[in-house]
C-alpha positions in Angstrom: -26.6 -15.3 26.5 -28.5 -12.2 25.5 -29.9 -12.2 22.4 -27.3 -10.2 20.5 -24.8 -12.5 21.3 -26.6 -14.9 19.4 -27.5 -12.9 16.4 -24.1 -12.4 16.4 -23.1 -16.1 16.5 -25.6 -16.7 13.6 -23.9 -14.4 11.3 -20.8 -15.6 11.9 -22.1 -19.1 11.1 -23.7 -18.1 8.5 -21.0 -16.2 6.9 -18.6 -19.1 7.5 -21.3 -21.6 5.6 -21.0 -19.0 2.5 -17.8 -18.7 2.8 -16.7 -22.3 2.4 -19.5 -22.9 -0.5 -19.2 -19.7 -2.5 -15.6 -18.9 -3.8 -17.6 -16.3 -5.9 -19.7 -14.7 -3.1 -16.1 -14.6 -1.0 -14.5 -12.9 -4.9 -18.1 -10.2 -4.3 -17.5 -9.4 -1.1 -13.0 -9.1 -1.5 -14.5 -7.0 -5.1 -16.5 -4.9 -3.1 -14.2 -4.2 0.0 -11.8 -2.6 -2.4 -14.0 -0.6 -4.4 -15.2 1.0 -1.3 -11.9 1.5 0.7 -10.6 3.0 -2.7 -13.6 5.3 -2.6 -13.3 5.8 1.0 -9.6 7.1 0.7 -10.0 9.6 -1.7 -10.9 13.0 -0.2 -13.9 15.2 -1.3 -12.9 17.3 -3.4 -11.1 14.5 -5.6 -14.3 12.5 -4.9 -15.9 15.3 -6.9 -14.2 16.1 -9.5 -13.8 12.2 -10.4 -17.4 11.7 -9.9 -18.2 14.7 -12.3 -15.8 13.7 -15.0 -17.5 10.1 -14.5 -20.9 11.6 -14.9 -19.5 13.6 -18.3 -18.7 10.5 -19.4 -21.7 8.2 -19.3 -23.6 11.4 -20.8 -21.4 11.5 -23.5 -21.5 8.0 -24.1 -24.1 5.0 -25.5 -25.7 3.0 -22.8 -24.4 0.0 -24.2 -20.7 1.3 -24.1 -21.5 2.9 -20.5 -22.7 -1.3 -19.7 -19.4 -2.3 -21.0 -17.1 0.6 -19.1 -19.1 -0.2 -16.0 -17.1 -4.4 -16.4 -13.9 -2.3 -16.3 -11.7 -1.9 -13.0 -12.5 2.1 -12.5 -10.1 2.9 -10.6 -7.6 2.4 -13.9 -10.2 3.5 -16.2 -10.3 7.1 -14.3 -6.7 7.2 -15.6 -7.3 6.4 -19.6 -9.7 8.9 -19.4 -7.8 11.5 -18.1 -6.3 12.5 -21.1 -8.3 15.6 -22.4 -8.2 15.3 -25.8 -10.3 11.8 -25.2 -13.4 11.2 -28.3 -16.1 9.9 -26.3 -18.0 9.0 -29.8 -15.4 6.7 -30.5 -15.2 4.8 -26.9 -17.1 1.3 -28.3 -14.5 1.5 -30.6 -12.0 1.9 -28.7 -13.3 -0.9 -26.3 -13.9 -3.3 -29.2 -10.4 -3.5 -30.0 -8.7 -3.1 -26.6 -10.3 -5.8 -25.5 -9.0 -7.9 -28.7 -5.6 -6.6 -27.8 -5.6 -7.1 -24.3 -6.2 -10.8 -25.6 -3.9 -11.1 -28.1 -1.2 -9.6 -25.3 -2.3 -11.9 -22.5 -3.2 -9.5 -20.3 0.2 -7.2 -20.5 1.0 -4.8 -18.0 1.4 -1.0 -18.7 5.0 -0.5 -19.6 5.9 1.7 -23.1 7.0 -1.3 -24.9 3.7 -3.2 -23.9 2.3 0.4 -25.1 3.9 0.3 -28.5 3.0 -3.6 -29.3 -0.7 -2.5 -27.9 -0.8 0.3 -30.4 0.7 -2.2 -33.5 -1.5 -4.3 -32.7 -4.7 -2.4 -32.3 -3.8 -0.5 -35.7 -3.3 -3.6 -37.5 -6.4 -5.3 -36.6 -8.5 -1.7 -37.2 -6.8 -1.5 -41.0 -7.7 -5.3 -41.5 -11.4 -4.8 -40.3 -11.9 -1.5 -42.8 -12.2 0.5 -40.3 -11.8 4.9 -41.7 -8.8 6.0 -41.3 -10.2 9.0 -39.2 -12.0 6.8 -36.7 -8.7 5.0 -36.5 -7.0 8.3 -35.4 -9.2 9.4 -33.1 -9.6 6.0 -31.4 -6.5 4.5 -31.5 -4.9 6.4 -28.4 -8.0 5.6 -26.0 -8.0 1.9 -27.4 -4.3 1.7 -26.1 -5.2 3.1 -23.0 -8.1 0.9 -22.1 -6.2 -2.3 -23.1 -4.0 -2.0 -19.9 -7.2 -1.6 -17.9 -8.8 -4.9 -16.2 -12.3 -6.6 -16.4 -14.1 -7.6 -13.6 -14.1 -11.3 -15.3 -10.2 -11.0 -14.7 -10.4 -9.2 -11.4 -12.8 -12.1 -10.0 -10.4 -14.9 -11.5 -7.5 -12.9 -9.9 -8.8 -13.4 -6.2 -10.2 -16.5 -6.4 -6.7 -17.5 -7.5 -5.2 -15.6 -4.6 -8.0 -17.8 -1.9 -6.7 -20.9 -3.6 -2.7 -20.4 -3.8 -2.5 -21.8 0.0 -4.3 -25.0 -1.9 -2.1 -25.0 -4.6 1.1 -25.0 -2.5 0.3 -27.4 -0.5 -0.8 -29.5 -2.8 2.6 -28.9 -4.8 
């Protein structure tokens, strides 16, 4: 056996050992795959233009709102923020109660009634809390965009749940 045989053999050990002890490091690596197929499909010149209007927007933004984008699944977040009459001054806002809505909606999929109770319920909660009725206005339509966009928190529970369905069924 040559010796890159058995480096070979090692990894795949090793990898196997993780595997079987780490439903999170098996979540990291599933997480990762995507992100990086995703990014490998789209083609230069969308790679660009995405990765400049990304750029605009962690310039534009607080680096405690960028932390908190960064948590978000990106490839639905490139679609809230395509919209070009987007505030970026208002996106912790915007966060703050999407997330409270996305909550509130268990974790709704985008569909225009979905949208609709989204928007109720984001406007609601932003008159009970006193916030201006300007920052309301311009916030409101970005909040209701980001509250059909996933966390990574959500993403990781989604695929350890799809590693344990065979489990489950069986166990059924």
């Amino acid at each position: 056996m040559g010796l890159t045989t058995k480096f070979i053999i090692a990894g795949v050990v090793a990898t196997g050992v993780c595997l079987a002890s780490r439903p999170r490091f098996v979540s990291y690596l599933v997480n990762k795959t995507a992100s990086r197929f995703v990014t490998w499909l789209r083609t230069e010149v969308d790679k660009g233009k995405v990765d400049a209007h990304v750029e605009g927007v962690q310039s534009n933004v607080s680096k405690r709102a960028w932390r908190k984008l960064c948590q978000l699944s990106q490839v639905d977040l490139e679609e809230a923020f395509e919209r070009e009459d987007v505030d970026l001054e208002y996106v912790p806002l915007a966060y703050k109660y999407s997330r409270k809505a996305r909550v509130e909606l268990c974790c709704p999929k985008y569909s225009e009634a979905n949208k609709k109770c989204a928007y109720h319920h984001i406007r609601k909660a932003m008159e009970g809390a006193g916030v201006r009725q300007y920052q309301i206005v311009n916030s409101i339509h970005l909040a209701v965009a980001l509250t059909f966009v996933k966390d990574a928190d959500e993403m990781e529970a989604h695929h350890i749940m799809d590693l344990l369905r065979p489990a489950w069924e069986t166990c059924k």
